[in-house]
C-alpha positions as CSV (number, residue, x, y, z in Angstrom):
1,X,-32.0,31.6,30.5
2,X,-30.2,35.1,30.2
3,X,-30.9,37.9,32.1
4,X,-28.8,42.2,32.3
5,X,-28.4,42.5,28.3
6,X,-28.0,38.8,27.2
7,X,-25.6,38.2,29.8
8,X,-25.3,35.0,31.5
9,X,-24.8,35.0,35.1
10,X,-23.3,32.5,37.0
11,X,-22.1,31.1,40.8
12,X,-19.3,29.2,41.4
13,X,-18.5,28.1,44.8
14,X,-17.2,25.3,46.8
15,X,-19.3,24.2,49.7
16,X,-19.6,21.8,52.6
17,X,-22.4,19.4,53.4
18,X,-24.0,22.3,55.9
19,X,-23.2,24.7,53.2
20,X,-20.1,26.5,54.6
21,X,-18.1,28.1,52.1
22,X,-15.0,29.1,54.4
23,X,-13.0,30.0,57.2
24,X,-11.1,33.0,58.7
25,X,-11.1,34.7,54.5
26,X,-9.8,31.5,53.0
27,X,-11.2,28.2,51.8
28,X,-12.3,25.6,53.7
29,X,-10.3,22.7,52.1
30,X,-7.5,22.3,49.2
31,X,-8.9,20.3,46.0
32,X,-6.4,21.2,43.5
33,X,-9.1,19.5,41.1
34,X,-11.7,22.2,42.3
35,X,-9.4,25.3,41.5
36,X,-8.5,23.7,38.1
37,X,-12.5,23.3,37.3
38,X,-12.6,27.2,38.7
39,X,-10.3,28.0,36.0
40,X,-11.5,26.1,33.4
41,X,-15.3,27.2,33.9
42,X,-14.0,31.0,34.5
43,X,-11.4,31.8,32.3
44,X,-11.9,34.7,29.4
45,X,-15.3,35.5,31.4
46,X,-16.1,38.2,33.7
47,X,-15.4,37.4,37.4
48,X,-17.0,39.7,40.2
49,X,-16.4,39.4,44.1
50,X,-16.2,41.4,47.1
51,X,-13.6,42.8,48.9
52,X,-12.6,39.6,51.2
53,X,-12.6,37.4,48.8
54,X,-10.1,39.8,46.4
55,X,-8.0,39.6,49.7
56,X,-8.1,35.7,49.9
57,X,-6.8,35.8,46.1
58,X,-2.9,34.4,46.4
59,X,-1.9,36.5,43.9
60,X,-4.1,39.5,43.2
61,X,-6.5,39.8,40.5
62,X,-6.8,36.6,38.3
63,X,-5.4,36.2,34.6
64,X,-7.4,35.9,31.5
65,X,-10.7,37.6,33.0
66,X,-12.3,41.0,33.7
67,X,-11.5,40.9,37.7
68,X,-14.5,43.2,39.2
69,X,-14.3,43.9,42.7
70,X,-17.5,45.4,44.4
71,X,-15.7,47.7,47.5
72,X,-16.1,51.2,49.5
73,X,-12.5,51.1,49.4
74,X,-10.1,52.9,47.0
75,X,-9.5,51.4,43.7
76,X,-6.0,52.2,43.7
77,X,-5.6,48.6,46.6
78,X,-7.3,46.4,43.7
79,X,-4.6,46.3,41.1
80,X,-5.8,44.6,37.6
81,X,-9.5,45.4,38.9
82,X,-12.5,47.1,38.1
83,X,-13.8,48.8,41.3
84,X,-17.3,49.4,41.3
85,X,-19.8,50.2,44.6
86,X,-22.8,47.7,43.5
87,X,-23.8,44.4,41.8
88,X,-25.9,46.6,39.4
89,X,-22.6,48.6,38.6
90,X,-20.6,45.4,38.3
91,X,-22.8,44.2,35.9
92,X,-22.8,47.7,33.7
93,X,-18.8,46.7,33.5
94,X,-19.9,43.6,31.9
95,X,-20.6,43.3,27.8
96,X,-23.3,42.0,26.5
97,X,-24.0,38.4,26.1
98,X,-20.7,37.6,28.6
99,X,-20.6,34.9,30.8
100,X,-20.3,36.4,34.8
101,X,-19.5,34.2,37.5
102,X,-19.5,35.6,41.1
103,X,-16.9,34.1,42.7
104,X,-18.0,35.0,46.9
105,X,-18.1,35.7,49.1
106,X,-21.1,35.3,50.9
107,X,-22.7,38.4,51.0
108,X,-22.5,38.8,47.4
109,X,-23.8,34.9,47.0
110,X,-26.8,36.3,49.1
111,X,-27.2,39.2,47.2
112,X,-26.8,37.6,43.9
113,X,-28.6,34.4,44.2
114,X,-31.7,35.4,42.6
115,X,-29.9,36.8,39.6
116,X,-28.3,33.9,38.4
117,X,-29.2,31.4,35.8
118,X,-27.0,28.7,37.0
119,X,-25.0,27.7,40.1
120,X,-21.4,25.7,39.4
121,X,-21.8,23.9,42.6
122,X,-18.5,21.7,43.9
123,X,-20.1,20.1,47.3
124,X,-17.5,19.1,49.4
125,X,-18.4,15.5,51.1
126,X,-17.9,16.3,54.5
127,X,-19.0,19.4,57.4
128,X,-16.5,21.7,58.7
129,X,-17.5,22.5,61.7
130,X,-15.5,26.1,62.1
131,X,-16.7,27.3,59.0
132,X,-17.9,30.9,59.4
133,X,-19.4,31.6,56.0
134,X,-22.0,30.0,54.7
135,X,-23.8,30.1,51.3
136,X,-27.5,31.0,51.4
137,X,-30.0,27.9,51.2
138,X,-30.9,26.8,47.6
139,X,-34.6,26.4,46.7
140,X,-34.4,23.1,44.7
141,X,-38.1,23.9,43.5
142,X,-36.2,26.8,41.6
143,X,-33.4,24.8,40.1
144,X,-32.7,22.0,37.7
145,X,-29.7,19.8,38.2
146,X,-28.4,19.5,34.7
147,X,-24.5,18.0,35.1
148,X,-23.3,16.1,38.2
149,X,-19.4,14.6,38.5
150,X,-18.2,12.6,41.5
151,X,-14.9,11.9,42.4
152,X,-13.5,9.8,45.6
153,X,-11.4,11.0,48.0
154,X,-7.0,10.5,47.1
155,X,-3.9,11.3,48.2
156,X,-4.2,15.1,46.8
157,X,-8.1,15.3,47.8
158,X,-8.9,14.4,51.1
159,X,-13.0,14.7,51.0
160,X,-15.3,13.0,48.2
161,X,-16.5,16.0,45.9
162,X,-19.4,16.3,43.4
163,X,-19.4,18.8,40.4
164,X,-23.1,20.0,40.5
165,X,-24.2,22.4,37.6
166,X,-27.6,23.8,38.2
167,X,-29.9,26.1,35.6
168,X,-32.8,28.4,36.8
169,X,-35.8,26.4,35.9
């Protein structure tokens, strides 16, 4: 389903069991396996967040996408960015028929949930109980799980994890 000029817009997250998303600005766990499947699903798309999760970014804007950062603040702090005020003005940064994944945090998840046509879902296999920032319930009645990966716990992954892909029914 494509929505905003033929684009296709996406969310990619990593939750908990409770849907907690992270912690104090960062993640809530490190899966090396997770950020690689980030990259791979993201990279030479469009990527648009919030100011926090920009922050939360290791090393500033990320290579081989259109970094669009949704901000009051001065552009001038978000080097490699777009800086727009709005989804709406995100999106007039994006080209036609582009894939857009918003990457967090979650205000913009709650914002942007019922734009999307599919969710990139990695649910962490356990509860963090001092998460602080949660992604907003998903209505299963509205989505269509159409890929699903599990992988076990090891010794660089400490919690099970399931690649979920959903599309808007």
């Amino acid at each position: 389903m494509m929505n905003h000029n033929g684009m296709e817009i996406g969310i990619i997250v990593a939750l908990d069991e409770k849907n907690g998303i992270g912690r104090e600005g960062g993640l809530l766990c490190h899966l090396p396996n997770d950020l690689k499947h980030f990259k791979q699903v993201t990279s030479g798309h469009a990527v648009i967040m919030g100011r926090k999760t920009y922050e939360s970014l290791p090393k500033g804007a990320l290579p081989n996408r259109t970094n669009v950062v949704i901000t009051s603040d001065a552009a001038d702090n978000y080097p490699g960015c777009i800086v727009v005020r709005s989804v709406e003005e995100a999106l007039t940064h994006c080209k036609e028929g582009e894939k857009v994944f918003i990457i967090g945090g979650g205000q913009l998840y709650r914002a942007t949930l019922g734009l999307a046509d599919r969710l990139y879902l990695t649910r962490i296999h356990h509860t963090f109980s001092d998460a602080d920032t949660f992604f907003p319930e998903i209505d299963t009645g509205e989505w269509r799980l159409t890929q699903k990966e599990s992988h076990e716990a090891d010794d660089k992954h400490r919690y099970p994890y399931t690649f979920l892909t959903y599309t808007k029914k």
